[in-house]
N, C-alpha and C positions, 0 to 999 in steps of 0.2 A: 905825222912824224916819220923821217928817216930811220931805216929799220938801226941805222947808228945812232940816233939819237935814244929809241926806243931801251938798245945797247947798253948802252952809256946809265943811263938813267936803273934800268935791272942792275947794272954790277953796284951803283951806286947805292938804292935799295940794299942790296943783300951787304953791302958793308957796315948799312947802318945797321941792322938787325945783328950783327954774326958776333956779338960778346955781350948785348942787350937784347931780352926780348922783345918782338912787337906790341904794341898793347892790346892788339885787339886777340894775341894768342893769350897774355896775363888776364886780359877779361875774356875770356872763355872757359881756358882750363883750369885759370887758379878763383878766378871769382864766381865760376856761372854762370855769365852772363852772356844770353843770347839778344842779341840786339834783333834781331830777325822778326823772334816770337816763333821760328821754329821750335818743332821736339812737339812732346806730348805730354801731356797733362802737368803741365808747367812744369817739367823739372828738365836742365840741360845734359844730364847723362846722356841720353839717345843721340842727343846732335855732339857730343864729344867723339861718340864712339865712331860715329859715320866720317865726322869731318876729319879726325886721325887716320882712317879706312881712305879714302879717299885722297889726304894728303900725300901719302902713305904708297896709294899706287901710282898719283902723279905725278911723285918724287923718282921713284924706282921704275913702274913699268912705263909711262907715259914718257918724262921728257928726258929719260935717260936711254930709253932705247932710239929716242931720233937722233941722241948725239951717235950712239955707236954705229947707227944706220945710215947715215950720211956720209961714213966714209965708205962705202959699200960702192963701186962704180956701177953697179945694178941698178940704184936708185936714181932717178933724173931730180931736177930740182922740183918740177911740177908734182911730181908723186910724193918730196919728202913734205910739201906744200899739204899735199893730201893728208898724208896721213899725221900731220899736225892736227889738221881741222877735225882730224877721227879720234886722237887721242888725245887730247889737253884741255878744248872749251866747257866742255859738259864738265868733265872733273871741278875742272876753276869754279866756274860758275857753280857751282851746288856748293863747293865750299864758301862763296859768296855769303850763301843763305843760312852757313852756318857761324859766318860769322867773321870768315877772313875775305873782306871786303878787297886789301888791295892785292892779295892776289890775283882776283879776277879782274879788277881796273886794269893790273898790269898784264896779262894775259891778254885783254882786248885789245892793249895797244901793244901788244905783239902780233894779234889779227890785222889790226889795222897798218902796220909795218910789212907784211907780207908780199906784198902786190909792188912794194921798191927794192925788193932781192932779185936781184940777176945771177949768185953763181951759190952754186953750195956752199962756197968759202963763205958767204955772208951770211947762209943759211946757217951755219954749223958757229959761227960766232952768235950770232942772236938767239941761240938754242943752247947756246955753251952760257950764256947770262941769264936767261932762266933756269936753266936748269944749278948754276950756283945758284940765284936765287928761291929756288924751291926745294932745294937739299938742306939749305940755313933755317928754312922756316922752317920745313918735318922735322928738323932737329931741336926746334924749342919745342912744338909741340908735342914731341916723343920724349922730351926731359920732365916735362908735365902729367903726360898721359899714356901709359896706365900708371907710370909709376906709385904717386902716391895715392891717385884712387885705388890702387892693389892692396895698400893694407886695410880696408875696409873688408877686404876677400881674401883672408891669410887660408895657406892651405894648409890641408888634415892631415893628421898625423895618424898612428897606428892609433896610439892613444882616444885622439881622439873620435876615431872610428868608434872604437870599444862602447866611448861612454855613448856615443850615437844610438847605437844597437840598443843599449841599454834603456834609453827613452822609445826605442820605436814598439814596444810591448803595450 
């Protein structure tokens, strides 16, 4: 695909998700379910917490600093090429395995979009569409996660410090 079709197709994506969740974020954070079979001894907490970790920094530090860095006249088109393929595939893909399958679909076919960009302007449009679409998805999975896993971990109060102390005898 044309890195504009590729384009086209991200903003498309992230419109359908951006007032509904995906289902494959409602089957992870709200139901548990890892389709993977990652995590560890069957329970999907571990891969909740990674895959929000890692959403998390390929939202913010990964494809949000190529958008601000591409306007930088320092950077050539080849180098911001670079440091795509150094900051965004590994992310995607491990979240793959935890569960958000098309972002890493859609991620490879922004890999494979790559190689028909000739100017920064095309680069910085194709980066400006993932990166709305990976800002809409950390944002359902951050409506999900920690939040109401947190009340399972309400925090201590003075009070309850006291009675604490009071059992550790």
């Amino acid at each position: 695909m044309s890195w504009k079709e590729v384009r086209d197709r991200l903003e498309k994506e992230a419109e359908a998700i951006q007032f509904s969740p995906p289902d494959e974020v409602v089957r992870l954070f709200k139901y548990q379910i890892v389709p993977s079979g990652q995590g560890t001894g069957d329970q999907a907490f571990s891969t909740m917490v990674f895959c929000e970790g890692d959403c998390r920094a390929l939202s913010y530090y990964g494809v949000l600093c190529l958008v601000r860095l591409v306007g930088d006249s320092s950077f050539t088109l080849e180098q911001m090429k670079t440091l795509f393929k150094e900051f965004v595939p590994l992310s995607a893909q491990f979240q793959g395995t935890c569960g958000l399958e098309r972002l890493w679909e859609l991620v490879q076919e922004v890999m494979g979009a790559m190689d028909t960009l000739e100017t920064k302007e095309e680069f910085r449009q194709l980066i400006d569409a993932l990166a709305f679409y990976v800002s809409i998805l950390h944002g359902w999975v951050h409506h999900y996660f920690p939040w109401y896993i947190g009340e399972l971990f309400p925090q201590r109060k003075a009070e309850d410090v006291t009675g604490m102390a009071r059992l550790m005898k």
